[in-house]
N, C-alpha and C positions, 0 to 999 in steps of 0.2 A: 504494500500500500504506500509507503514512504516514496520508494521510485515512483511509484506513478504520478505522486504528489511532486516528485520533483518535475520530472516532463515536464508537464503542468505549468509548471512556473517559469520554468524554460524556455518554453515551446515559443511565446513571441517576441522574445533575444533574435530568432532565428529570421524573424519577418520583418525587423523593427526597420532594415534602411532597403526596405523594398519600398517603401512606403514614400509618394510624392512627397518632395520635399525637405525630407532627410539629407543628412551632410555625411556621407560611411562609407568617404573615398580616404584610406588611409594618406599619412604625410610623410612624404620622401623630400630630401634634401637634395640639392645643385647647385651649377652653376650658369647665370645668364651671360650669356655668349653673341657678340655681335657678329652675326656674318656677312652682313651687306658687302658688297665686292667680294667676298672669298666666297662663295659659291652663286651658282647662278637662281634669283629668286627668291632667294633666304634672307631675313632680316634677322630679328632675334630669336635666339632658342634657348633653352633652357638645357643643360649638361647633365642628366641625373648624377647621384652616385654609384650607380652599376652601367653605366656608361651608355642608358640609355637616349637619344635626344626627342626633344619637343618643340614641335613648329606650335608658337603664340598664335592662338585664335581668336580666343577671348580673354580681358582679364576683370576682376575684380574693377568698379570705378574710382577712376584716379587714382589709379596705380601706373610708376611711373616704373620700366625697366633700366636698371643700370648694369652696365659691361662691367662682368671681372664679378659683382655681385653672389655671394651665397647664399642661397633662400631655402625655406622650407614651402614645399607648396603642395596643394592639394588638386588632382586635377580630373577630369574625363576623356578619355577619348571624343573628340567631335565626330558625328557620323552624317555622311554624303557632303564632307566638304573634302576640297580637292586645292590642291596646292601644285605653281611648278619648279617650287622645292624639292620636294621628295629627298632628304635629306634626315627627315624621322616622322614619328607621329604627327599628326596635325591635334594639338589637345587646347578643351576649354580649361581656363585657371578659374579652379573655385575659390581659394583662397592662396595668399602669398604673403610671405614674412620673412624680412631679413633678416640673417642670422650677424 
């Protein structure tokens, strides 16, 4: 009876950032990076620390990017947008903070 009582209480842990609205993109650390002239169509991206990169789509308002910068930031994949980058993800920034 105990386990089942735990499930229970559980059980909407498991639904909570399904849910419109919610913020349950974990926060990974980088670095912003200017590419403009070094590659073709690139402006700024973001460096992860597993060395993954991110084409800026969206950000937080009035937020301003700075080159060299380490941030923690929280992000989404954008989907059916197209970039001619292609140089990493194309991602929305849901939240950014410099470290």
């Amino acid at each position: 009876m105990k386990k089942v009582f735990i499930l229970l209480l559980l059980f909407p842990a498991f639904f909570a950032c399904k849910k419109p609205g919610r913020d349950c993109a974990p926060e990974v650390n980088g670095i912003i990076r200017d590419y403009t002239g070094k590659l073709d169509g690139c402006k700024m991206m973001i460096e992860l620390s597993n060395g993954k990169k991110l084409e800026v789509h969206s950000l937080p308002a009035g937020t301003v990017l700075i080159d060299g910068r380490q941030v923690a930031i929280k992000y989404k994949i954008a989907e059916n947008v197209f970039s001619i980058c292609m140089a990493g993800d194309i991602a929305d920034i849901i939240s950014i903070r410099y470290l």
